[in-house]
N, C-alpha and C positions, 0 to 999 in steps of 0.2 A: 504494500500500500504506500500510495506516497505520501510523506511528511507533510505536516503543513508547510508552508510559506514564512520567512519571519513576520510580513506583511500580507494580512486576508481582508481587503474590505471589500465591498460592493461592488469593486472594480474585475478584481481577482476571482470572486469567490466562481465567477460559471464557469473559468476556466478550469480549475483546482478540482470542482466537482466533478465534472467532467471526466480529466484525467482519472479521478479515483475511480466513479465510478467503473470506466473500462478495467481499471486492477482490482476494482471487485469481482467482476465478470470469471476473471481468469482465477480465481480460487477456488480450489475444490469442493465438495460439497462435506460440510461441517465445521471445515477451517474457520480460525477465527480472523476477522477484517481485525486489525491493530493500527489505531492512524498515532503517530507521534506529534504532539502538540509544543516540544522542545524548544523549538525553533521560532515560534509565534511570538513578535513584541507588540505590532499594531496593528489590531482589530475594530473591528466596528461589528451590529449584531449579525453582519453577515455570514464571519467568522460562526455562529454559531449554528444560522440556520444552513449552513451544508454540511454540518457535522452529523445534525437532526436529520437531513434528508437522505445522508449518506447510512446511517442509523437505518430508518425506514428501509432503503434498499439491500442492506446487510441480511437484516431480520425476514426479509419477503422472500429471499434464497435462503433461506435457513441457517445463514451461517452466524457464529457468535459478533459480539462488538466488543471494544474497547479502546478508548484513547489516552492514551500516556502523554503525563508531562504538562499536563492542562495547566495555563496561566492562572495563578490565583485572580485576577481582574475578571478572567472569564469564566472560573469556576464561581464567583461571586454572581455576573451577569446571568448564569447559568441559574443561580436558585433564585434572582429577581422574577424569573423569568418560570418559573416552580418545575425547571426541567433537568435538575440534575441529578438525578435519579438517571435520569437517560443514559449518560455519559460516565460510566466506571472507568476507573482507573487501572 
């Protein structure tokens, strides 16, 4: 799966999605999607809705989720938002 971006806003995010989703596509069936959030310093909530969407598309092929490395800013935005339950670590 690929990394985040250090930079996901609005601009970036349907490209980002995009790319993932195709490296979704190519995992076998049960594996788990692992996106690395390491790398992320500027965000906007776009950052979070293609985590969410990517989520959604993980889960509808069966396979596990998880995103490491999550920005405390946007783990924070994450529960404004009552969705971070969504996003394990």
């Amino acid at each position: 799966m690929p990394a985040l971006p250090a930079v996901l806003t609005h601009e970036q995010a349907p490209r980002w999605l995009a790319d993932a989703e195709r490296a979704l596509a190519s995992l076998p069936a049960g594996a788990t999607a692992v996106v690395s959030a390491a790398a992320l310093q500027g965000f906007d909530s776009s950052a979070l809705a293609v985590l969410l969407a990517l989520r959604r598309a993980a889960l509808r092929r069966g396979l596990g989720w998880r995103v490491e490395g999550l920005p405390p800013k946007l783990r924070t935005l994450a529960e404004v938002y009552g969705v971070a339950e969504l996003l394990p670590g």
